[in-house]
Backbone as XML, in Angstrom:
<?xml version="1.0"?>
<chain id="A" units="angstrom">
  <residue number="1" name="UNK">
    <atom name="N" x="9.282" y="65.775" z="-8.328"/>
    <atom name="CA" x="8.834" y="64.414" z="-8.216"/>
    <atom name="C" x="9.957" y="63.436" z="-8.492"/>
  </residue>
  <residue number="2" name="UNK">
    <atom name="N" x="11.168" y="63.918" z="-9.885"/>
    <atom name="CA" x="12.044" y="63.175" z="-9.914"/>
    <atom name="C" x="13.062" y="62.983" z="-8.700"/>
  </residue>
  <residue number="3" name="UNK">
    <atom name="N" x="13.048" y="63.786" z="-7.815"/>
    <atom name="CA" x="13.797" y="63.673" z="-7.020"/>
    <atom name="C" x="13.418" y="62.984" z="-5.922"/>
  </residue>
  <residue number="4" name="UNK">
    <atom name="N" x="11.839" y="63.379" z="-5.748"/>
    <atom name="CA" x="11.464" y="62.390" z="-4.502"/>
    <atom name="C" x="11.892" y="60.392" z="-4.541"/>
  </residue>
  <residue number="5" name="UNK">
    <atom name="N" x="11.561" y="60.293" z="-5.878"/>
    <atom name="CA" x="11.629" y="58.953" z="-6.519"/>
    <atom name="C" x="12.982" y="58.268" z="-6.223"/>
  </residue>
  <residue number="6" name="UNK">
    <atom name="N" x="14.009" y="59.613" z="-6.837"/>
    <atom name="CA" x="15.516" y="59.215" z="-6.550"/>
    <atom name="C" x="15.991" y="59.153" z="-4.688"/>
  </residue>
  <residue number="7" name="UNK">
    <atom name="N" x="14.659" y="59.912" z="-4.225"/>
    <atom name="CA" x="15.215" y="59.443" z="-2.802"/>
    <atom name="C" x="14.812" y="58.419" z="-2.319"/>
  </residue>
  <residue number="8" name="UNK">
    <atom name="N" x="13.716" y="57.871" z="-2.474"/>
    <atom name="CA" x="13.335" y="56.750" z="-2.079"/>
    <atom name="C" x="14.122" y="55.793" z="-2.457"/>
  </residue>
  <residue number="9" name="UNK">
    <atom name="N" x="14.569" y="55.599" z="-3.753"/>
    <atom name="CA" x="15.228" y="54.756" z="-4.226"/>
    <atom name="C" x="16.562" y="54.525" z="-3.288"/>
  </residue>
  <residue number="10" name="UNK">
    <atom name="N" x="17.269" y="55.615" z="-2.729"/>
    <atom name="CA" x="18.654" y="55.493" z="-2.139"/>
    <atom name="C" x="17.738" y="55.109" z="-0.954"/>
  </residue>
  <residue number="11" name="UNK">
    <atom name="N" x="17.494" y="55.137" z="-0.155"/>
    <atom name="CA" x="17.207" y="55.247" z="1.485"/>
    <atom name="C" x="16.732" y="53.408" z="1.178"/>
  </residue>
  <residue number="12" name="UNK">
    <atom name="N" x="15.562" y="52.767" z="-0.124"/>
    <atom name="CA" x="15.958" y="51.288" z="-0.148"/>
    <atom name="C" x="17.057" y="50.728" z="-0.393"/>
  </residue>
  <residue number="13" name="UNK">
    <atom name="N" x="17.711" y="51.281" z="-1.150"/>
    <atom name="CA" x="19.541" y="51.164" z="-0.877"/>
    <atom name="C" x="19.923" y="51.061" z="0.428"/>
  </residue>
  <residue number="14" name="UNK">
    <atom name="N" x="19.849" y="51.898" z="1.025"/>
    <atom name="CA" x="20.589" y="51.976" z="2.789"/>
    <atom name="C" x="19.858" y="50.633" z="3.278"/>
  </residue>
  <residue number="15" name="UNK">
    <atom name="N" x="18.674" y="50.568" z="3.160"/>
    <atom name="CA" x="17.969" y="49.347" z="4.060"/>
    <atom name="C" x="18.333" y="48.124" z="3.649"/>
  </residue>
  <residue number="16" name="UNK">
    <atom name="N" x="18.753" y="48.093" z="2.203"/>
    <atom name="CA" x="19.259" y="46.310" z="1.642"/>
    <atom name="C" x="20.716" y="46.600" z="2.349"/>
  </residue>
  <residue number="17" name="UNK">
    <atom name="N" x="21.524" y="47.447" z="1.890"/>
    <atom name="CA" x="22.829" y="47.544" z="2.440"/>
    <atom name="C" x="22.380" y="46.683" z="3.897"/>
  </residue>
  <residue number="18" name="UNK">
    <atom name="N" x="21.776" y="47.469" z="5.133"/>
    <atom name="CA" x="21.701" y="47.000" z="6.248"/>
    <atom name="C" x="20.876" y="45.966" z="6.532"/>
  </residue>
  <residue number="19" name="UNK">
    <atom name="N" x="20.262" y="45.326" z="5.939"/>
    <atom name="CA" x="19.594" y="43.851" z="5.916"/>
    <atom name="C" x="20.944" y="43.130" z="5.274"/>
  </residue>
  <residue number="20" name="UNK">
    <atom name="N" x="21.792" y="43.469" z="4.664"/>
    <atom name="CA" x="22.781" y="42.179" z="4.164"/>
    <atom name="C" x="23.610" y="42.177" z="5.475"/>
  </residue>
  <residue number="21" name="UNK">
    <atom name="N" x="23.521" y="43.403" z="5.829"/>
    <atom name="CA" x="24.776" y="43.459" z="7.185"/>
    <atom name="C" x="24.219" y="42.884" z="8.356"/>
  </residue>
  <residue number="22" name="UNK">
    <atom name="N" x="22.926" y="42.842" z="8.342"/>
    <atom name="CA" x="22.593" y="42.293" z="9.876"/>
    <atom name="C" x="22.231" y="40.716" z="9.421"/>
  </residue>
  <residue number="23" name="UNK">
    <atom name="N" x="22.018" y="40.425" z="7.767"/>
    <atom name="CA" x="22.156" y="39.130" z="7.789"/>
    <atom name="C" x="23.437" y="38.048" z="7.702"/>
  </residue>
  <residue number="24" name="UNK">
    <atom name="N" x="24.526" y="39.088" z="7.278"/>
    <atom name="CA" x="26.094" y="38.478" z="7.288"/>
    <atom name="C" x="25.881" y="38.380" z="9.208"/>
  </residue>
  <residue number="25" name="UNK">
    <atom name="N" x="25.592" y="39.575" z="10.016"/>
    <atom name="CA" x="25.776" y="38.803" z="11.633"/>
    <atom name="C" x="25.313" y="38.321" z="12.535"/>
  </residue>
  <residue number="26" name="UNK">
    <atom name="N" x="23.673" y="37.684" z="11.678"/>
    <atom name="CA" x="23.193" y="36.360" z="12.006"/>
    <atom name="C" x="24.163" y="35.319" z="11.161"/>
  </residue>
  <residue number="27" name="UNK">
    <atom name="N" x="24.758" y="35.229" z="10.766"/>
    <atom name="CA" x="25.176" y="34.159" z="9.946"/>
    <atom name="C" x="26.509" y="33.689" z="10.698"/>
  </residue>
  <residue number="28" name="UNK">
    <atom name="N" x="26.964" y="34.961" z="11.556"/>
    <atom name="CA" x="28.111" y="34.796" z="11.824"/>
    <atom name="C" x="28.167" y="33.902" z="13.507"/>
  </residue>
  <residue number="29" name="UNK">
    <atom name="N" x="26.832" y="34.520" z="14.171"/>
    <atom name="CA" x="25.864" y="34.285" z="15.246"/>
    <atom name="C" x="25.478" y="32.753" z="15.406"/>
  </residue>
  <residue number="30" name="UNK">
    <atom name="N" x="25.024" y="32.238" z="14.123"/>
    <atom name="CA" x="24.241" y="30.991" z="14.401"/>
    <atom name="C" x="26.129" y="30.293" z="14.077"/>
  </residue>
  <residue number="31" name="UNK">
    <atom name="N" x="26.669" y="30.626" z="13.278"/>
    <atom name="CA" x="27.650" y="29.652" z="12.599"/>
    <atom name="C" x="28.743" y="29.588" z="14.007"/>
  </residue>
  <residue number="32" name="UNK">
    <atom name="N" x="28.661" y="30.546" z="15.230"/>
    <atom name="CA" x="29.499" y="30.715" z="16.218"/>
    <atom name="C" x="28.355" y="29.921" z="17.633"/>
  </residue>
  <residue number="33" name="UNK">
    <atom name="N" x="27.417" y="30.064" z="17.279"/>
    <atom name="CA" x="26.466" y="29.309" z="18.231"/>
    <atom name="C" x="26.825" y="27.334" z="17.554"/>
  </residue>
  <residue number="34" name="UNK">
    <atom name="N" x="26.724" y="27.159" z="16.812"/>
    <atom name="CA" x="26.978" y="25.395" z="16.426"/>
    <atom name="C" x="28.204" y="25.350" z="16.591"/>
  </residue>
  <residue number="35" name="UNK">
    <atom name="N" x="29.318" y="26.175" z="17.005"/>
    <atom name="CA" x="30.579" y="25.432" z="17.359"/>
    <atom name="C" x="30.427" y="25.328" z="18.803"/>
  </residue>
  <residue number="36" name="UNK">
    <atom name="N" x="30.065" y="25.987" z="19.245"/>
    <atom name="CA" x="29.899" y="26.491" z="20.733"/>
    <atom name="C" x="29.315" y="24.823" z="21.155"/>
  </residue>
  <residue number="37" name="UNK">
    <atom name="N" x="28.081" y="24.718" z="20.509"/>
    <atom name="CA" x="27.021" y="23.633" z="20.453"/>
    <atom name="C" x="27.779" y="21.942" z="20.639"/>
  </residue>
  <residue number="38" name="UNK">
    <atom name="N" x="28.615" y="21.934" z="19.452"/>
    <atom name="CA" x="29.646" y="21.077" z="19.357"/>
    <atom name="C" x="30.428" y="20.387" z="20.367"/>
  </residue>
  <residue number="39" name="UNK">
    <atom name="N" x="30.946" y="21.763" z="20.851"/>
    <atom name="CA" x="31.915" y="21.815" z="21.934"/>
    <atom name="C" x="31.184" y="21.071" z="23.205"/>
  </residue>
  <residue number="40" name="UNK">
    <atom name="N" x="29.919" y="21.890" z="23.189"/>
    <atom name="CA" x="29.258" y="21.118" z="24.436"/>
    <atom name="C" x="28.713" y="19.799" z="24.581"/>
  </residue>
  <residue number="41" name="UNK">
    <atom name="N" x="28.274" y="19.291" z="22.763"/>
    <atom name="CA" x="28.055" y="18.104" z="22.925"/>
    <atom name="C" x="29.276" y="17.188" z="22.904"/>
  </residue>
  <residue number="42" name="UNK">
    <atom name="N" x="30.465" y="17.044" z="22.804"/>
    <atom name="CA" x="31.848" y="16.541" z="22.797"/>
    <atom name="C" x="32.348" y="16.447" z="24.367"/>
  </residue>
  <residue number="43" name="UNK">
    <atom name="N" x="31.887" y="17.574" z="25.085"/>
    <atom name="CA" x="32.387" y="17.726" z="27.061"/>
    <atom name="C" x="31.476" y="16.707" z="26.853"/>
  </residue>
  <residue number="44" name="UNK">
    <atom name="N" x="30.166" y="16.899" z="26.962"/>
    <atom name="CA" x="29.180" y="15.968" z="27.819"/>
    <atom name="C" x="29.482" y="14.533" z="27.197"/>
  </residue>
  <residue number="45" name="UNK">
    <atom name="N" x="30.016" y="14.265" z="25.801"/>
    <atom name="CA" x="30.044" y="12.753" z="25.559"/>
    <atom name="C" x="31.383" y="12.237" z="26.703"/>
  </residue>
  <residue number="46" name="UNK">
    <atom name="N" x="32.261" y="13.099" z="26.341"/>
    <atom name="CA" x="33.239" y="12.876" z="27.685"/>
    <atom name="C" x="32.947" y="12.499" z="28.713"/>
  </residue>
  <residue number="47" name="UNK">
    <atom name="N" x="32.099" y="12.918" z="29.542"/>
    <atom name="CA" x="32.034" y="13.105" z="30.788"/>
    <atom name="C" x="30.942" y="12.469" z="31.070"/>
  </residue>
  <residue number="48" name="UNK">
    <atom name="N" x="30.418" y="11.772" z="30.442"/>
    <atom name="CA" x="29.588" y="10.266" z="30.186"/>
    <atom name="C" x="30.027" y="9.003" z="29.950"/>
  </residue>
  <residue number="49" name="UNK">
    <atom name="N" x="31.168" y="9.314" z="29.668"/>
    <atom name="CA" x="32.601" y="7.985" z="29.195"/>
    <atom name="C" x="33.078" y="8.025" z="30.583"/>
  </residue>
  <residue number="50" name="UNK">
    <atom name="N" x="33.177" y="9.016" z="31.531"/>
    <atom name="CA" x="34.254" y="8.884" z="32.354"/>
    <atom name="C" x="33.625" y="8.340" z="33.327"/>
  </residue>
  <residue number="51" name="UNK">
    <atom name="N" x="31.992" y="8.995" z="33.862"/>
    <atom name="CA" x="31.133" y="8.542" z="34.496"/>
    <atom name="C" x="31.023" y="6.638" z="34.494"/>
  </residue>
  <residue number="52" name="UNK">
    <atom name="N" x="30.919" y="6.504" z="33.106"/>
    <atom name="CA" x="30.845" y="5.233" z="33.253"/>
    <atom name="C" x="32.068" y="4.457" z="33.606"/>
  </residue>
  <residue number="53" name="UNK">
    <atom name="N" x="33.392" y="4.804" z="32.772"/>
    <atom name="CA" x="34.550" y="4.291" z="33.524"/>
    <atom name="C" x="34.304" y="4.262" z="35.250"/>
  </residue>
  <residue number="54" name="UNK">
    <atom name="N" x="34.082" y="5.051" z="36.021"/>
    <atom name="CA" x="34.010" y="5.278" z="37.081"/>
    <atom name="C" x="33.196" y="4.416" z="37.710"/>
  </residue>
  <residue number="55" name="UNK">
    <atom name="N" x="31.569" y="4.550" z="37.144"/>
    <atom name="CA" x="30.920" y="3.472" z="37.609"/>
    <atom name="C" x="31.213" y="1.929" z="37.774"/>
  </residue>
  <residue number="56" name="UNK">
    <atom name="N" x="31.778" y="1.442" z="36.271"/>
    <atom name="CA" x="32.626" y="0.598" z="36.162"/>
    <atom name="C" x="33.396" y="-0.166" z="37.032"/>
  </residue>
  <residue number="57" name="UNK">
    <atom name="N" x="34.502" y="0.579" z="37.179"/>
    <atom name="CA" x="35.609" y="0.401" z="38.124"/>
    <atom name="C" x="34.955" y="0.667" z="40.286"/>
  </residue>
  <residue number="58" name="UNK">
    <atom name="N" x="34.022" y="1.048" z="40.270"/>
    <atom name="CA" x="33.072" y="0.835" z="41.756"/>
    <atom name="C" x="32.965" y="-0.249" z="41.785"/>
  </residue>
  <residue number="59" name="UNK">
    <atom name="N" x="31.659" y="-0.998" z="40.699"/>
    <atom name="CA" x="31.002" y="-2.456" z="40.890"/>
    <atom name="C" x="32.155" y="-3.090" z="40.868"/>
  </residue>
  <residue number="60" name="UNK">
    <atom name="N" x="33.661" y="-2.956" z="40.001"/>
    <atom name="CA" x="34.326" y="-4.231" z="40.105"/>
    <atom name="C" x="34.797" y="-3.877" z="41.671"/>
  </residue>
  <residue number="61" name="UNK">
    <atom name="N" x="35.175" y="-2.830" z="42.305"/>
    <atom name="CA" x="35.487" y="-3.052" z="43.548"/>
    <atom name="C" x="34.968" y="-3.563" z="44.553"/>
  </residue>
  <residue number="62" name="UNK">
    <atom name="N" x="33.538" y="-3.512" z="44.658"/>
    <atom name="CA" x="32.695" y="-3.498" z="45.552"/>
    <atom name="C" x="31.696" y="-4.437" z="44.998"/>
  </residue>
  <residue number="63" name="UNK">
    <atom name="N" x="31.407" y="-5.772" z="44.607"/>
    <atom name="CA" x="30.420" y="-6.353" z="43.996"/>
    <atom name="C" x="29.401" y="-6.378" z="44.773"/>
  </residue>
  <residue number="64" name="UNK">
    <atom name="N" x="29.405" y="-7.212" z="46.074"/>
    <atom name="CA" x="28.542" y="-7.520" z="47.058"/>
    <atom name="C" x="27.283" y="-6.754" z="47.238"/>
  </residue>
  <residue number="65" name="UNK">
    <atom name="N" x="28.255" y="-5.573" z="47.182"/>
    <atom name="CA" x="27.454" y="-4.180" z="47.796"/>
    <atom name="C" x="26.275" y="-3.551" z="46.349"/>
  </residue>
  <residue number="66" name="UNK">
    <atom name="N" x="26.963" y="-3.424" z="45.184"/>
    <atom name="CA" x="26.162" y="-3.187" z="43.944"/>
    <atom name="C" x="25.377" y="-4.366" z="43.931"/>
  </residue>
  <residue number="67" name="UNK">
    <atom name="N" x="25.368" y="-5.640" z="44.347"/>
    <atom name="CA" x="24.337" y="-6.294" z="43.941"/>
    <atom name="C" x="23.159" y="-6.163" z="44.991"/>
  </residue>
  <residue number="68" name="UNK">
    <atom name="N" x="23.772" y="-5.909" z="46.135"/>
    <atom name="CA" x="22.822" y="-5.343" z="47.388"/>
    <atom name="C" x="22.105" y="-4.136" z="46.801"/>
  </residue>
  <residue number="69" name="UNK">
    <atom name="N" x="22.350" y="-3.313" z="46.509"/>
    <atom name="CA" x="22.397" y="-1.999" z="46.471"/>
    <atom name="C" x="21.231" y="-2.024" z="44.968"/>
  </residue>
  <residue number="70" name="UNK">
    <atom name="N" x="21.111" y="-3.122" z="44.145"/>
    <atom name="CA" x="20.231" y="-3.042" z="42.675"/>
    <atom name="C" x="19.276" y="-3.819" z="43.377"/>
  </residue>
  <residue number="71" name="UNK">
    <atom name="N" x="19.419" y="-5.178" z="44.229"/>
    <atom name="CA" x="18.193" y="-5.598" z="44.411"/>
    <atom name="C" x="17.193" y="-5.052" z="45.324"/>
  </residue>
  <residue number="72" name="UNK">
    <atom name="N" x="17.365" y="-4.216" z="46.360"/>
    <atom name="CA" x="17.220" y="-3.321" z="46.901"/>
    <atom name="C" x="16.442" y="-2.238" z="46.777"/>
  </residue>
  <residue number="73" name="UNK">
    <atom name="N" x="16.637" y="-1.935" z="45.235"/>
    <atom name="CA" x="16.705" y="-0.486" z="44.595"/>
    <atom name="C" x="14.734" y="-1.224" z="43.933"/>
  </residue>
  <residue number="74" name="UNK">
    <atom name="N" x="15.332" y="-2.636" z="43.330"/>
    <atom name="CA" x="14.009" y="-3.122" z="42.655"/>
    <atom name="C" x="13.097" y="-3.622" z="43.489"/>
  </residue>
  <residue number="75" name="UNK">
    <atom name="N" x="13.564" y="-4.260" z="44.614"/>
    <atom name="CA" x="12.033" y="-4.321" z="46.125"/>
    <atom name="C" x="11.554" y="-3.349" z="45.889"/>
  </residue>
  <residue number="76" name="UNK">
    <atom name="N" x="12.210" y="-1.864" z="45.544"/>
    <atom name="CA" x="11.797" y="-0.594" z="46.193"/>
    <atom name="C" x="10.390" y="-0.725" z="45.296"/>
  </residue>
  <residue number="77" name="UNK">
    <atom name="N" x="10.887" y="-0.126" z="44.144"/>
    <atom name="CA" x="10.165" y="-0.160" z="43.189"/>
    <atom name="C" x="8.848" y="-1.257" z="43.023"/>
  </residue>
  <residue number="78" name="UNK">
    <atom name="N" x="9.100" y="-2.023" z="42.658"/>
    <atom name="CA" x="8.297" y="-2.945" z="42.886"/>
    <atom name="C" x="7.239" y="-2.958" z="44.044"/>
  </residue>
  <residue number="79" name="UNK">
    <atom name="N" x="7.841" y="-2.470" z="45.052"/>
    <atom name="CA" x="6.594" y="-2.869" z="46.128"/>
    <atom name="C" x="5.770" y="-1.370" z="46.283"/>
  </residue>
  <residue number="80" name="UNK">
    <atom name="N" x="6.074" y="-0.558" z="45.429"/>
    <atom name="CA" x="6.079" y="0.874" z="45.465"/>
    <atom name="C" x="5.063" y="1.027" z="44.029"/>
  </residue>
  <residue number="81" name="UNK">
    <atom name="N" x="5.346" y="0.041" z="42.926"/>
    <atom name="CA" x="4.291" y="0.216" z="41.532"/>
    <atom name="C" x="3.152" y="-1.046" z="41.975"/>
  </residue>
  <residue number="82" name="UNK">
    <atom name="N" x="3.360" y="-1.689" z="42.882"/>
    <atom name="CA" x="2.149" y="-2.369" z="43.698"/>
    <atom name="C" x="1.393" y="-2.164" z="44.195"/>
  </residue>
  <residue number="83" name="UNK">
    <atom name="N" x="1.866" y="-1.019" z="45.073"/>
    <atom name="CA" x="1.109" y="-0.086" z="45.576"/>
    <atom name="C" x="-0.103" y="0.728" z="44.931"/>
  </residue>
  <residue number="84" name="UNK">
    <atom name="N" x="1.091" y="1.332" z="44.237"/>
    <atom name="CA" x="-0.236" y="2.158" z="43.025"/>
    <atom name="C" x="-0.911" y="1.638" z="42.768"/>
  </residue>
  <residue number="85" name="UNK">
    <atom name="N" x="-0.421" y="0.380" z="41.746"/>
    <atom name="CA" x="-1.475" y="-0.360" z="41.103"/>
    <atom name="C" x="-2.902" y="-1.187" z="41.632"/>
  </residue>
  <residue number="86" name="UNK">
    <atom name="N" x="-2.433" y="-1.126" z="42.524"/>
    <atom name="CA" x="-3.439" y="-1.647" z="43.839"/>
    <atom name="C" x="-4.535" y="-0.346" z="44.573"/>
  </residue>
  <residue number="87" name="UNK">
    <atom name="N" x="-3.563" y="0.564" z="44.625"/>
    <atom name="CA" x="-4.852" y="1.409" z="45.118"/>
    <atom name="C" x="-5.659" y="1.726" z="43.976"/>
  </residue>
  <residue number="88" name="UNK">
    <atom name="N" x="-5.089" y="2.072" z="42.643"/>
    <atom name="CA" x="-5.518" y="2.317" z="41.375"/>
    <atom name="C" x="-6.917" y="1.376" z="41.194"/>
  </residue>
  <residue number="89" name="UNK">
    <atom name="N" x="-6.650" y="0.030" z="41.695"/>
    <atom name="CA" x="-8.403" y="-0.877" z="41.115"/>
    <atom name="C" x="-8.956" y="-0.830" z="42.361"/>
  </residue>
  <residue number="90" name="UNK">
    <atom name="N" x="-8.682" y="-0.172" z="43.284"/>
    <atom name="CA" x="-10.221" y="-0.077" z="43.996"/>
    <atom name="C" x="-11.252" y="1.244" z="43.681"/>
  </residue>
</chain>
């Protein structure tokens, strides 16, 4: 019986051993997933800066056309949530 006891005892040994080890490589997992994370939120702030530089530098080229091109955009709309709203109360 003493021995069964002493085995059980080692084999929960082996299992904490391997619960610390598979929790050191979640740790290592999530702590390599938030740089990763980082990284991607840092491209995309980039490339939201540049977008807008870009946009930017269009309207100053082309005014005429962006102001064509927004009022345009809001007829759309507008005559388009009129719509709805109109078929909506009958």
């Amino acid at each position: 019986m003493a021995e069964t006891a002493f085995a059980r005892t080692m084999r929960a040994g082996e299992k904490i051993t391997d619960i610390d080890s598979a929790r050191a490589a979640v740790s290592v997992a999530v702590d390599e997933g938030k740089e990763v994370a980082r990284r991607a939120v840092r491209r995309g702030i980039r490339a939201v800066e540049d977008l807008e530089a870009d946009a930017l530098q269009e309207v100053r080229r082309h005014p005429r056309t962006t102001v064509a091109i927004a009022f345009g955009m809001a007829l759309s709309a507008g005559l388009l949530l009129g719509w709805l709203f109109g078929r909506a109360r009958r």
